[in-house]
N, CA, C and O atoms as CSV, one atom per row, in Angstrom:
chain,resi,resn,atom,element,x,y,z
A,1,UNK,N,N,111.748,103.394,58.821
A,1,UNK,CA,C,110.621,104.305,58.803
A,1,UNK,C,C,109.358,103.638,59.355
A,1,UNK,O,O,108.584,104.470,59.826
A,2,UNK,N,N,108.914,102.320,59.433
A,2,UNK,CA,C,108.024,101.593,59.630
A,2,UNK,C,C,107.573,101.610,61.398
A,2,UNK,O,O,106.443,101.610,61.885
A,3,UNK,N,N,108.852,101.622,62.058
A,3,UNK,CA,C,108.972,101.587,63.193
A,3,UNK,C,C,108.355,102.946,63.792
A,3,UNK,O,O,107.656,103.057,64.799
A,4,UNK,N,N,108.747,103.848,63.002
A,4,UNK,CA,C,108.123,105.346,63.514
A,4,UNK,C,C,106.530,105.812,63.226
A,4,UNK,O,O,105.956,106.771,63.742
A,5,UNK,N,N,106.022,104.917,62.318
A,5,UNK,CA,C,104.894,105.085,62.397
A,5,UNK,C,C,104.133,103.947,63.415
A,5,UNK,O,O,102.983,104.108,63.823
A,6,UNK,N,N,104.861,102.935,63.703
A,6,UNK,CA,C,103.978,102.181,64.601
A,6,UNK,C,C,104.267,102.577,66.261
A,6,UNK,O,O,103.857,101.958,67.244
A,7,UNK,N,N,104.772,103.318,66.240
A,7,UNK,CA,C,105.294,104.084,67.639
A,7,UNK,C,C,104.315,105.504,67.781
A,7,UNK,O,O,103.669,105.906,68.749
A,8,UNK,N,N,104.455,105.986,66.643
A,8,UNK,CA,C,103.572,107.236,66.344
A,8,UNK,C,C,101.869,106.453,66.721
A,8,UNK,O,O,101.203,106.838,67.682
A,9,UNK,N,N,101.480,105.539,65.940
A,9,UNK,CA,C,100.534,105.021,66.421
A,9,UNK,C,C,100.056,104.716,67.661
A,9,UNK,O,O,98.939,105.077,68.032
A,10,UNK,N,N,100.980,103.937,68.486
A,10,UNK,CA,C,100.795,103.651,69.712
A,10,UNK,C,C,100.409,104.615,70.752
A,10,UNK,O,O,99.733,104.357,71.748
A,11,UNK,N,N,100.852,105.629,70.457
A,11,UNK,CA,C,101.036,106.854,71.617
A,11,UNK,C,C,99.761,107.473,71.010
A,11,UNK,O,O,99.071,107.796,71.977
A,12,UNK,N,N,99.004,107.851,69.662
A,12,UNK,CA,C,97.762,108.100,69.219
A,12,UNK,C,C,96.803,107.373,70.374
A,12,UNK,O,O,96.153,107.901,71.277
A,13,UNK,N,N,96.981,105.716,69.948
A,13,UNK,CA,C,96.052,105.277,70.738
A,13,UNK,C,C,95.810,105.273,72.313
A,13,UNK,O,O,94.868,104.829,72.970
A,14,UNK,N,N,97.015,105.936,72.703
A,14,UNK,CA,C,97.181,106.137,73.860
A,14,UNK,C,C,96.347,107.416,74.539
A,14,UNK,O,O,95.508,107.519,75.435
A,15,UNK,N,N,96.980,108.270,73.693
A,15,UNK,CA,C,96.256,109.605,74.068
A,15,UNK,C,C,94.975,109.940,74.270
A,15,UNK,O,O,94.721,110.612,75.270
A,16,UNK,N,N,93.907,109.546,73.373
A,16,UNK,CA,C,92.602,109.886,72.663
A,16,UNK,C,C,91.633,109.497,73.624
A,16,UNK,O,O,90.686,110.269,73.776
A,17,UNK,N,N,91.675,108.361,74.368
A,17,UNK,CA,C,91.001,107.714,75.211
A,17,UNK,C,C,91.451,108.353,76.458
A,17,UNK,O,O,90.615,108.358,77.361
A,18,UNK,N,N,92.666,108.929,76.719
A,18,UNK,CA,C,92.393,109.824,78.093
A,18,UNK,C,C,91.598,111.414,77.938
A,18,UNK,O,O,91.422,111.977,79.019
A,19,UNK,N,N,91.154,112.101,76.798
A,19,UNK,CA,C,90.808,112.791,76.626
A,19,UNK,C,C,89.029,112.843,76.916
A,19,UNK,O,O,88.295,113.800,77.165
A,20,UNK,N,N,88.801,111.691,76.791
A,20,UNK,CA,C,87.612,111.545,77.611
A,20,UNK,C,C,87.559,111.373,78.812
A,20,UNK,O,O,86.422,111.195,79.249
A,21,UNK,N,N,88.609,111.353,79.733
A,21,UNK,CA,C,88.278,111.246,80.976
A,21,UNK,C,C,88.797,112.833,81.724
A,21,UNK,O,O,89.849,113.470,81.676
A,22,UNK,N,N,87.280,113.083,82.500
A,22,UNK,CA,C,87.264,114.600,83.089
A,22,UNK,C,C,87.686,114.819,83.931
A,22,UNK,O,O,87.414,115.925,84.397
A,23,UNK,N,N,88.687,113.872,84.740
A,23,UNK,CA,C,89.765,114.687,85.918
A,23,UNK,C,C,91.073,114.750,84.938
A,23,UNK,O,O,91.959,115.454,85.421
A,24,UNK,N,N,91.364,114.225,83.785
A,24,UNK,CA,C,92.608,114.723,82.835
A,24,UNK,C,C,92.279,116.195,82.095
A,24,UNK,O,O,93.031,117.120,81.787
A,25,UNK,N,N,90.998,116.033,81.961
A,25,UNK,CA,C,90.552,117.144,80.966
A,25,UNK,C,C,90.730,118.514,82.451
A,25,UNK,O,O,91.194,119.652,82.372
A,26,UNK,N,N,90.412,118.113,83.116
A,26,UNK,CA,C,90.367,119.378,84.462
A,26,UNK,C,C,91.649,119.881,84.356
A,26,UNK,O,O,92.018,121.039,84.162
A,27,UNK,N,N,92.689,118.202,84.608
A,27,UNK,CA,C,94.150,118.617,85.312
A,27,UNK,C,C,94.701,119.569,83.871
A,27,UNK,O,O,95.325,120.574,84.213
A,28,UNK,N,N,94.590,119.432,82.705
A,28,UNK,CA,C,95.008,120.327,81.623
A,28,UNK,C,C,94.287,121.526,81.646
A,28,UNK,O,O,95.015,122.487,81.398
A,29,UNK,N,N,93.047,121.832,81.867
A,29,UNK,CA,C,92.709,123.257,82.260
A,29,UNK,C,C,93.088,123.943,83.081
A,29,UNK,O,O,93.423,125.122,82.963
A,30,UNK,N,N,93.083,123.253,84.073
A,30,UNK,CA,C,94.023,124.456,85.369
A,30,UNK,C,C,95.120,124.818,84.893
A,30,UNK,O,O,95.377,126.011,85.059
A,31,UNK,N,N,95.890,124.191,84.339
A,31,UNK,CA,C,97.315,124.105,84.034
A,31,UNK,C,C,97.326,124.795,82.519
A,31,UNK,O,O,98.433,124.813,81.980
A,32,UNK,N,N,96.620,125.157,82.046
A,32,UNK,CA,C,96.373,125.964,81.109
A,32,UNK,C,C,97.244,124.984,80.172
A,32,UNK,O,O,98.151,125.546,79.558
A,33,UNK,N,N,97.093,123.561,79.971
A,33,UNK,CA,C,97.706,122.685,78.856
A,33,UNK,C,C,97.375,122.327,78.001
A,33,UNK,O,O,96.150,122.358,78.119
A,34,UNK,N,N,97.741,121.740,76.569
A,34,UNK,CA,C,97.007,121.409,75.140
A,34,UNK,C,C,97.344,120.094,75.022
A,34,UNK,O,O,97.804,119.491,75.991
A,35,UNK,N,N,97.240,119.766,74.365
A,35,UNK,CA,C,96.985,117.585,73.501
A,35,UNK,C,C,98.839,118.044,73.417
A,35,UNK,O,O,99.676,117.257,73.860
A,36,UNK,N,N,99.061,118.786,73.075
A,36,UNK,CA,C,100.417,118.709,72.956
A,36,UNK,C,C,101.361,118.118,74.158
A,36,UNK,O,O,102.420,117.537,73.919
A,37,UNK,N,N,100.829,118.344,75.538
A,37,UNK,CA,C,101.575,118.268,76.601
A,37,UNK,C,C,100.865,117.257,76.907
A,37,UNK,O,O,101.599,116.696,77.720
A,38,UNK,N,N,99.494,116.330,76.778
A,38,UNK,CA,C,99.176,115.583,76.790
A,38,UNK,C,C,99.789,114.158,76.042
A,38,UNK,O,O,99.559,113.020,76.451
A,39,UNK,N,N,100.411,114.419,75.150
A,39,UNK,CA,C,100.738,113.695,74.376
A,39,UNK,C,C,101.987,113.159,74.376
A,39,UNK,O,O,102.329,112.094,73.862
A,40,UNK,N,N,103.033,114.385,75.312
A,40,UNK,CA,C,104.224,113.969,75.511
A,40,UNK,C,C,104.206,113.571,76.254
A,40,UNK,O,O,104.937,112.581,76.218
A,41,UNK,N,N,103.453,113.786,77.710
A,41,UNK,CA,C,103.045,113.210,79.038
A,41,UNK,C,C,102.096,111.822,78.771
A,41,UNK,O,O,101.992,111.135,79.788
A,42,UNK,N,N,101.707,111.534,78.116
A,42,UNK,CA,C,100.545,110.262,77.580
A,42,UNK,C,C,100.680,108.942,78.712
A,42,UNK,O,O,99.644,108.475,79.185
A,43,UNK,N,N,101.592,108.565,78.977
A,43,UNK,CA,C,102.129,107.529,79.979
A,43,UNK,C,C,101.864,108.049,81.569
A,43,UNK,O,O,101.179,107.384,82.347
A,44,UNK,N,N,102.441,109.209,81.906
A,44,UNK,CA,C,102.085,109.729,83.162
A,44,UNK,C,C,100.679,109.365,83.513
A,44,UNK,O,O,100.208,108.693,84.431
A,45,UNK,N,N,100.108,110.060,82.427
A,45,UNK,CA,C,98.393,110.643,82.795
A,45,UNK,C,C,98.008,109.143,82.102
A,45,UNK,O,O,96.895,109.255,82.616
A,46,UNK,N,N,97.948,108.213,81.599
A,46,UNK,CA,C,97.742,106.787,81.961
A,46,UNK,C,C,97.913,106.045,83.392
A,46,UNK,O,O,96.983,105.403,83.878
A,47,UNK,N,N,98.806,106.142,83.844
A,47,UNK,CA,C,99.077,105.400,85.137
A,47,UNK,C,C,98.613,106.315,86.212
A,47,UNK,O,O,98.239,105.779,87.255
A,48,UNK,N,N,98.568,107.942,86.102
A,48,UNK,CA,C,97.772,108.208,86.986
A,48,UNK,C,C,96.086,107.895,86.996
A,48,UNK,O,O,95.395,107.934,88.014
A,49,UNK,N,N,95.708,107.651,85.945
A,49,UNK,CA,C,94.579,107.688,85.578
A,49,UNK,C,C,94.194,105.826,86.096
A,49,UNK,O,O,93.072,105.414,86.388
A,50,UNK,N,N,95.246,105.145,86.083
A,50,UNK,CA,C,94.556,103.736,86.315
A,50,UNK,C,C,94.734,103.674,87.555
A,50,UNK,O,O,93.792,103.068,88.064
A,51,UNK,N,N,95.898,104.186,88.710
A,51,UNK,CA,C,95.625,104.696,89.934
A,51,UNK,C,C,94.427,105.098,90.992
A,51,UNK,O,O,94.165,104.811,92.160
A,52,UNK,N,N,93.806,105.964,89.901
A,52,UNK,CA,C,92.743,106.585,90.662
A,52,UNK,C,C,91.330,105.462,90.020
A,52,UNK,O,O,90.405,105.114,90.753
A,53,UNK,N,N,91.415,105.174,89.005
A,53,UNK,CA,C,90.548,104.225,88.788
A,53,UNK,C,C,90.127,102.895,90.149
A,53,UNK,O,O,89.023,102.505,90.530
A,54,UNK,N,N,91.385,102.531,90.547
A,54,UNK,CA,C,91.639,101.419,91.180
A,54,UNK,C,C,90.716,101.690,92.561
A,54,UNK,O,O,90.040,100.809,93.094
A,55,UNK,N,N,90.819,103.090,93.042
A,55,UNK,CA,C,90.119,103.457,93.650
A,55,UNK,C,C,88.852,103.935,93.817
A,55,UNK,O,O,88.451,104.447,94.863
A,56,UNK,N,N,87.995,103.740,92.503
A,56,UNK,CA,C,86.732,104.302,91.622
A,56,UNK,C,C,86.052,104.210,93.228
A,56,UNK,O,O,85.829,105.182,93.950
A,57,UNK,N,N,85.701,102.231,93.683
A,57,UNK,CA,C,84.591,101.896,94.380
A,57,UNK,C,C,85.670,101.371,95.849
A,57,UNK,O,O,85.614,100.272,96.400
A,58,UNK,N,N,86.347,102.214,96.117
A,58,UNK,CA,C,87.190,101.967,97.361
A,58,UNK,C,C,86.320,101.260,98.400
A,58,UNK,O,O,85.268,101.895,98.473
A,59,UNK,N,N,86.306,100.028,99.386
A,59,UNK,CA,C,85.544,99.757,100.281
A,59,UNK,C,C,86.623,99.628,101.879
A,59,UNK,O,O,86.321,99.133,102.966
A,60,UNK,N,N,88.017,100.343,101.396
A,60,UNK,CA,C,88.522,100.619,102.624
A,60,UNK,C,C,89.800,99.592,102.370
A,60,UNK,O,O,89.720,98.831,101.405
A,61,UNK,N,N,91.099,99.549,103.303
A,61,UNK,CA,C,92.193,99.411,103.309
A,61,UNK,C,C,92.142,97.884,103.280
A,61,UNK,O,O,93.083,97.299,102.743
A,62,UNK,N,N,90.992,97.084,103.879
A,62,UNK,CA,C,91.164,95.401,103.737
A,62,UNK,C,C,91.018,94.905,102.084
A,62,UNK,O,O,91.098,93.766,101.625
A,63,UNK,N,N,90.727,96.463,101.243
A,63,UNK,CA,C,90.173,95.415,99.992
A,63,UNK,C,C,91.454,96.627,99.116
A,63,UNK,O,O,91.087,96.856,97.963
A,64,UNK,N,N,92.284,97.080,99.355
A,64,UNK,CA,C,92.837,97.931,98.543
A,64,UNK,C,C,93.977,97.420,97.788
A,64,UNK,O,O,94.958,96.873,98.293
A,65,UNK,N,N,93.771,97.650,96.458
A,65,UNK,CA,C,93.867,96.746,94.928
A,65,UNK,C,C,95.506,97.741,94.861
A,65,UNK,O,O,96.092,97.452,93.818
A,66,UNK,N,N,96.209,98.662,95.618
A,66,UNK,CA,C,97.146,99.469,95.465
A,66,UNK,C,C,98.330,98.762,95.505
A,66,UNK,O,O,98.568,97.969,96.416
A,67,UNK,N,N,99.197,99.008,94.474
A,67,UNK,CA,C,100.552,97.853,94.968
A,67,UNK,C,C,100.999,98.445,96.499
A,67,UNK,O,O,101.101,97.709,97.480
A,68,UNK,N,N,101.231,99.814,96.521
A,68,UNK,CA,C,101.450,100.050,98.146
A,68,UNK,C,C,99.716,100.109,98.659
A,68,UNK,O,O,98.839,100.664,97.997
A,69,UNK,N,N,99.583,99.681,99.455
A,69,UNK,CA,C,98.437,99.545,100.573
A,69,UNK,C,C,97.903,100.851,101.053
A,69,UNK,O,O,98.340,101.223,102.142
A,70,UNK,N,N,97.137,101.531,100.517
A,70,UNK,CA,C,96.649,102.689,100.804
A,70,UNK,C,C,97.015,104.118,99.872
A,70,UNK,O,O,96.552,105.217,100.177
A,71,UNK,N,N,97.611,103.973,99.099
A,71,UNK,CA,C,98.730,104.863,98.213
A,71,UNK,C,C,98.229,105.211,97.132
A,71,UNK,O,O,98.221,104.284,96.322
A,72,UNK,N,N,97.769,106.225,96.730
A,72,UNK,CA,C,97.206,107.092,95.432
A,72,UNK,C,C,98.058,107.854,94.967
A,72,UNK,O,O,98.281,108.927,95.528
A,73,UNK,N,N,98.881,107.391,93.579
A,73,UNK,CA,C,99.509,108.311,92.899
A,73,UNK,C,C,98.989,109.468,92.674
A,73,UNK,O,O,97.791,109.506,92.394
A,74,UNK,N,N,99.952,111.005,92.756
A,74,UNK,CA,C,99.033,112.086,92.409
A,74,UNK,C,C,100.023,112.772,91.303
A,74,UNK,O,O,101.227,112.604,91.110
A,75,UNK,N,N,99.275,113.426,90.792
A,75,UNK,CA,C,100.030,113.864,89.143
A,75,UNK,C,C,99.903,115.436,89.738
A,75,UNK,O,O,98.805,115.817,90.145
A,76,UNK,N,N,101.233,116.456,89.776
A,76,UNK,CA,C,101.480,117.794,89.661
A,76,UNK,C,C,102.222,117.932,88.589
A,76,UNK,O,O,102.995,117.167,88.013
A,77,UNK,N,N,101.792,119.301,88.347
A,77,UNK,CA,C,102.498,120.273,87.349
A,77,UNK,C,C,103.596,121.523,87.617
A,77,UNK,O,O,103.042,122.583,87.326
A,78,UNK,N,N,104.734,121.696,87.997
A,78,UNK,CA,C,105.936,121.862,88.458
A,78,UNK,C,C,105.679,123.000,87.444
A,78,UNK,O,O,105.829,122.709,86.257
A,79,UNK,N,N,105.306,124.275,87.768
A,79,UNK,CA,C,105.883,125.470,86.525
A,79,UNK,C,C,107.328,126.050,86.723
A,79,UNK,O,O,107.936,126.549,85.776
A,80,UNK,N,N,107.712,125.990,87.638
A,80,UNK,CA,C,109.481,126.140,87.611
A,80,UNK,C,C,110.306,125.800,86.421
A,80,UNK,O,O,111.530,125.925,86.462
């Protein structure tokens, strides 16, 4: 049982802190989504989120911090 609350935890602390950031808060409005789908997605919308970070102060392809060289992960929502 111990294990499930420190897992339960982890993904808390995961979540809460992308909820302040307003291109996650956008991408769940369009998409008409709740903390719920946030929460199962929590990892996605992390790594997209440090993606686009990487690119905050871009100064062009000689300084690009991207493991691929020019490459911005992009996060869609598939309603199919």
């Amino acid at each position: 049982m111990e294990k499930i609350k420190v897992a339960s935890k982890i993904t808390e602390d995961l979540y809460k802190p992308l909820l302040e950031d307003a291109r996650i808060l956008h991408f769940l409005k369009q998409y008409q989504k709740d903390i719920d789908f946030l929460k199962k997605h929590a990892s996605d919308f992390f790594m997209w989120q440090e993606t686009l970070d990487k690119c905050k102060h871009c100064q062009g392809l000689f300084q690009c911090s991207q493991p691929l060289q020019g490459k911005v992960k992009t996060l869609e929502f598939d309603e199919s």
